[in-house]
N, C-alpha and C positions, 0 to 999 in steps of 0.2 A: 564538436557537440556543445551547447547550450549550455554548460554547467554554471548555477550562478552561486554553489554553497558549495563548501567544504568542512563537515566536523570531521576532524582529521582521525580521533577514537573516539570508541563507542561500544559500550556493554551490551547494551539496551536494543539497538536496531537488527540485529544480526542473532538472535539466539543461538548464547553458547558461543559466540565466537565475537573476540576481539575484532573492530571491525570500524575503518573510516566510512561515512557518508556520504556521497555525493546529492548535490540538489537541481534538478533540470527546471529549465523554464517550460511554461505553455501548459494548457490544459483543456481539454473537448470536453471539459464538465466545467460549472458553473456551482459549486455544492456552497451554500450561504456562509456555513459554518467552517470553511476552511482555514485554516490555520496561517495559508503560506501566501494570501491574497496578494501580494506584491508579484510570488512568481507566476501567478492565476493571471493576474488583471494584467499587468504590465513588466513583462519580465525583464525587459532591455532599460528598464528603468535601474536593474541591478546590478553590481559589479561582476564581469566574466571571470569566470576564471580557466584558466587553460589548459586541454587535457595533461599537459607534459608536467604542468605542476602538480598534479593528482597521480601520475603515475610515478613522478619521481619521489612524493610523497611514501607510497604503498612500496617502491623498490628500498627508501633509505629504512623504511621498518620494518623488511622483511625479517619474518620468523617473529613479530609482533602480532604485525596486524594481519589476519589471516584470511580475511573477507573483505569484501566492499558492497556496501549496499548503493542502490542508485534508483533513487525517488523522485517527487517532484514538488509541484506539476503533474503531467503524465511523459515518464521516460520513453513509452514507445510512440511517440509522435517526431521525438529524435529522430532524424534521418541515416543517422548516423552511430546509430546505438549500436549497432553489430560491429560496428569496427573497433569502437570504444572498448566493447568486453572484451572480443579477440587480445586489444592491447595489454588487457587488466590477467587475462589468463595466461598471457605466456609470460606474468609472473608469479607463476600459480599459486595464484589465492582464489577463495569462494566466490564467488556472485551472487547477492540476492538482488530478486527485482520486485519494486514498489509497484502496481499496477491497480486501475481502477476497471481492466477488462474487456474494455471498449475497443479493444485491439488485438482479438485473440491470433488475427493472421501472423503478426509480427509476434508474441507470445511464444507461438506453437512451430514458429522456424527457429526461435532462440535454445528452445524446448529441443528439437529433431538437433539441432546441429551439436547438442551438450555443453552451452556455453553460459547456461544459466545450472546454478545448484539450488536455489532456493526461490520460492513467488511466493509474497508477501499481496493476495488481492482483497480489497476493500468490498463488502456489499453492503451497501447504500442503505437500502431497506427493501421489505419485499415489493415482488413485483407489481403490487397495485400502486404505490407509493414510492417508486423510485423517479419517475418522473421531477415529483415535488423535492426530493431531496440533493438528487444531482442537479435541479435548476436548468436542465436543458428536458426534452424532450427524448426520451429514452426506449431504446426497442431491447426489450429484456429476454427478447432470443439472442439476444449477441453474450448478453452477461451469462446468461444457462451458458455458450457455448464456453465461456472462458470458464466457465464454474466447473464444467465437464472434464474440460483439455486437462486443467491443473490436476486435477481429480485422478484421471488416468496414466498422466503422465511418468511417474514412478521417482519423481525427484519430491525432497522438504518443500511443503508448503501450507501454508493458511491461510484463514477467510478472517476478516475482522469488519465489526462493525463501530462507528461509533456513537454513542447513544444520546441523540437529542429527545429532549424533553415532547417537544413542539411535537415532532417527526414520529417518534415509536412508542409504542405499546404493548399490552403482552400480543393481542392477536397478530401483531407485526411479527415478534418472534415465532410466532408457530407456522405462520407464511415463511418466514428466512430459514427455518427447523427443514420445511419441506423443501425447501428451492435448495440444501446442499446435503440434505440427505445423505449419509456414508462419509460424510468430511472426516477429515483425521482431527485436524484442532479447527476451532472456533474462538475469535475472542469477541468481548465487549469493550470496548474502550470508552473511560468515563470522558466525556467531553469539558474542555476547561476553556473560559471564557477569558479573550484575551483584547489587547488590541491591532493583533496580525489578522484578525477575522473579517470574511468577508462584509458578512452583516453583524452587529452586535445586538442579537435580540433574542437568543438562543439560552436555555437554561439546562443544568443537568440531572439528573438521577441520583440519589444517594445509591452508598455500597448495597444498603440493606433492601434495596430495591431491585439492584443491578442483580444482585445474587438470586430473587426469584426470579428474574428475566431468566439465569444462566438454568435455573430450573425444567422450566420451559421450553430450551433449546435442546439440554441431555439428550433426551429420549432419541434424537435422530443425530446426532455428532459425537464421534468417539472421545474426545476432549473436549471441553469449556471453562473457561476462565475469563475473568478481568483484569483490564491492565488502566495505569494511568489514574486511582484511586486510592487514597489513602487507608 
């Protein structure tokens, strides 16, 4: 597999559980605002690193680290991602997976076989405007279908968005309110401007903003919160 990062621990990525990182190359979105633009645009441009070094990572801290998250890029474009967790759980620790949804077939086999414990998926914006923010051309009955699967599935997971200035508004949230309808959590994530980004021309939301977006979203999501803001 493709791995070109390893944060070896981590608080943060894995809710509630000690937990290293992995980061895959490649991505079937295009989102301006990306963070990880080296693994987006050009991923062989980055240093490999080797499954047996990640796995033998996760065996020498066992009873540490008790998950592994695996992001991107987009992890299910991996060819090879089922093999990869198979190796990850038989040394039983958790799985979450980073996922922007575009892939529910691969998703909903990871899902039936129990080799995922937690999906971690991104929604863009709603459905009128996802186009514009994933930067490709987007058919937003594939995202219902991942928005659904995760949904019903009966394993840990959320939906998180991250809030450009440019990109979202309140009526955006009441579009994204109705597209996940019955979620269990919801985040907002404040967006931070860096230079790993794709494009640099993107602005954020203050908290005291972000907090009537989460307003706004309540009414249709059992949880909401902000992450990523001070």
């Amino acid at each position: 597999m493709q791995i070109h990062g390893l944060n070896k621990t981590t608080l943060l990525d894995y809710p509630g559980i000690v937990a290293s990182t992995v980061f895959t190359g490649s991505c079937n979105f295009r989102c301006p605002y990306c963070q990880n633009a080296d693994l987006v645009l050009d991923p062989m441009s980055q240093p490999l690193i080797s499954e047996e070094e990640v796995l033998s990572h996760v065996k020498k801290r066992k009873g540490i680290i008790k998950g592994v998250c695996i992001t991107g890029g987009e992890p299910t474009l991996q060819k090879d991602l089922r093999e990869f967790i198979v190796k990850l759980k038989e040394l039983d620790v958790l799985v979450k997976l980073d996922t922007n949804g575009y892939r529910p077939d691969v998703t909903k086999d990871l899902i039936k076989e129990g080799l995922i414990d937690y999906v971690a998926m991104d929604i863009k914006s709603s459905p009128e405007g996802y186009s514009d923010v994933a930067g490709i051309k987007i058919d937003t009955s594939i995202i219902k279908e991942s928005v659904d699967l995760i949904m019903s599935s009966g394993i840990d997971y959320e939906f998180r968005t991250t809030v450009i200035r440019e990109f979202h508004n309140e009526e955006t949230f009441k579009a994204i309110g109705e597209f996940i309808r019955g979620a269990e959590k919801y985040y907002l994530q404040g967006y931070i401007d860096s230079e790993r980004v794709i494009e640099r021309r993107f602005s954020s939301y203050s908290r005291e903003e972000l907090e009537k977006l989460v307003k706004i979203v309540s009414p249709y999501v059992q949880f909401v919160d902000i992450r990523g803001v001070d």
